[in-house]
C-alpha positions as CSV (number, residue, x, y, z in Angstrom):
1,X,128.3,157.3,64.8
2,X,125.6,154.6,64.8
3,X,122.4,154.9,62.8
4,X,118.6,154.8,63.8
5,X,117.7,151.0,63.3
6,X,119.8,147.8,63.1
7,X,122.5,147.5,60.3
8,X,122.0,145.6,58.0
9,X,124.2,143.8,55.0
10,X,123.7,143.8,51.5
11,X,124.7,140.9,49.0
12,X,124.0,139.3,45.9
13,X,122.4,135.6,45.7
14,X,124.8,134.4,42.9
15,X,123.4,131.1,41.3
16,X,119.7,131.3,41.9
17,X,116.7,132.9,40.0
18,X,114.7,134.0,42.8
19,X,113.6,134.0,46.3
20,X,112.2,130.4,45.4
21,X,115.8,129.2,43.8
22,X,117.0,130.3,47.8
23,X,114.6,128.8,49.4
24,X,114.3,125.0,47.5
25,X,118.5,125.6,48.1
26,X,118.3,126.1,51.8
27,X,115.4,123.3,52.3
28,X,118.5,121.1,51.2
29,X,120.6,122.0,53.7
30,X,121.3,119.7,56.7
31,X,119.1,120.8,60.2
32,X,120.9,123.2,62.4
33,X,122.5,126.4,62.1
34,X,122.1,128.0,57.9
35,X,124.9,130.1,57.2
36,X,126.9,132.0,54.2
37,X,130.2,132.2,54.1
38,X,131.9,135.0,53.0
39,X,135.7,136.6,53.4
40,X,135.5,138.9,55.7
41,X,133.8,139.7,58.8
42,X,131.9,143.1,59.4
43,X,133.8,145.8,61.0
44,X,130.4,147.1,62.3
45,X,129.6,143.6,63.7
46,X,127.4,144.7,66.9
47,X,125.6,146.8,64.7
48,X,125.0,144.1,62.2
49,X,124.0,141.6,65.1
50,X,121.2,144.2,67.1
51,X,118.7,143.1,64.5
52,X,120.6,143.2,61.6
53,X,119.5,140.8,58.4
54,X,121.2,139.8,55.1
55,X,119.2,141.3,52.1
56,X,119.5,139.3,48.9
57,X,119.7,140.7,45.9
58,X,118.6,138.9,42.7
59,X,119.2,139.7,39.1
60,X,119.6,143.4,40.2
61,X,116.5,143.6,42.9
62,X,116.5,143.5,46.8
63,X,113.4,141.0,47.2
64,X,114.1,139.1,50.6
65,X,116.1,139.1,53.9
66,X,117.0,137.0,56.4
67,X,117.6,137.7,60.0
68,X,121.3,137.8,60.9
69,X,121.4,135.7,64.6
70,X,125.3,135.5,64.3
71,X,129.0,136.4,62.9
72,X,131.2,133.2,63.2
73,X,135.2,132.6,62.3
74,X,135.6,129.4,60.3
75,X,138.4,128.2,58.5
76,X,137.9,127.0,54.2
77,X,139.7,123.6,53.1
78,X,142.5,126.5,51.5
79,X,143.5,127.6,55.2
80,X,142.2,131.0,54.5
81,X,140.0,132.6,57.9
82,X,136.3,133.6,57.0
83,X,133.5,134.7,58.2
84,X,130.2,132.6,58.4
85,X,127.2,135.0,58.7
86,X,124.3,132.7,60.6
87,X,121.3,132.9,59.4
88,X,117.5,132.4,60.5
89,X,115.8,129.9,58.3
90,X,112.7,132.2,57.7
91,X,112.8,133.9,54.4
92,X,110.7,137.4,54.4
93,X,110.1,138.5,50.9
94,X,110.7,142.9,50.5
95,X,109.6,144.9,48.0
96,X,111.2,144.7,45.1
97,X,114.3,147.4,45.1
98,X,116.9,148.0,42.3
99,X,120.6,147.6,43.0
100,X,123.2,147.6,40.7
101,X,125.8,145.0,40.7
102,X,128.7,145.0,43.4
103,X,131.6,142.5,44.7
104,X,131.0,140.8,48.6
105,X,128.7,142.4,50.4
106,X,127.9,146.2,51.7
107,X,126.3,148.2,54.6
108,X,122.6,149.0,54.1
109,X,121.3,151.3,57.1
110,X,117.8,150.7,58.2
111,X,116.5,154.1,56.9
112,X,117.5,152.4,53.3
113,X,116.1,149.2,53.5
114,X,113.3,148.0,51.4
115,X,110.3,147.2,53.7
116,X,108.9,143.7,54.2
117,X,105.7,142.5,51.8
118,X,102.8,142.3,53.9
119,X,101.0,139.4,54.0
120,X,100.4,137.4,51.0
121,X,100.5,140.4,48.6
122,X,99.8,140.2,45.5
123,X,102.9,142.1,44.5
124,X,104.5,139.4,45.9
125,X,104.1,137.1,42.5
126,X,104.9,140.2,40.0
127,X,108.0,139.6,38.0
128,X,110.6,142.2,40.3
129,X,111.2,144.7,37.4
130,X,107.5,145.4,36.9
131,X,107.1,145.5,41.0
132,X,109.8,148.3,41.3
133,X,108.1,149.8,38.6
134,X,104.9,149.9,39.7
135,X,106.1,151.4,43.1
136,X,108.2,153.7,41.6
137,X,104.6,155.2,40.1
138,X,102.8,155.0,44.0
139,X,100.6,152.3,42.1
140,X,102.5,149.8,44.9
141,X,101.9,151.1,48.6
142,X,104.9,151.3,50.7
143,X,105.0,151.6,54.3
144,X,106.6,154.6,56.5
């Protein structure tokens, strides 16, 4: 049964602080194609690439995404098949969502996604515990 929306993925942005940590980190990267690597490749793939993005979660928040534009095989140095998930290079920040810790990465329908920050919020520079808070008591619009 597929959902209303695109399907997204779910994963946790091991090594860096926040959305800036990402984003200095991917600056670095060599032009072309940005991807993650991961073990294995969605089942749900087509749903994942009509519109699909990867939302990152740090230090137990959802606070960006990045649009998914592709699922590709590669091989590690260890012989061992994976799946790159390629990404756009545009970062969008979200609003700031808690998740609780989990191992690769999971399904996150569209219904359950944490919208995107509009414009130049200013919720966009609170620390991401007091920005869930804050929404969590309506103080923090969100949008339908």
């Amino acid at each position: 049964m597929v959902g209303r929306g695109p399907l997204h993925l779910l994963k946790l942005c091991v090594g860096a602080d926040g959305v800036e940590d990402l984003a200095e980190w991917q600056e670095r990267q060599p032009p072309g194609a940005l991807s993650h690597v991961t073990r294995t490749r969605p089942k749900r793939a087509a749903e994942v690439l009509d519109g699909g993005s990867l939302y990152w979660v740090f230090k137990g928040f959802v606070l960006a995404r990045q649009r998914i534009l592709g699922l590709e095989p590669v091989v590690g140095a260890d012989g061992i098949a994976r799946c790159a998930i390629v990404l756009d290079r545009s970062i969008v920040r979200t609003e700031a969502h808690p998740r609780r810790p989990f191992q690769g990465w999971r399904y996150l329908p569209a219904a359950e996604a944490p919208p995107d920050l509009s414009g130049a919020a200013e919720t966009d520079r609170l620390p991401p515990d007091l920005g869930a808070a804050l929404s969590a008591l309506g103080v923090v619009r969100r949008r339908a």
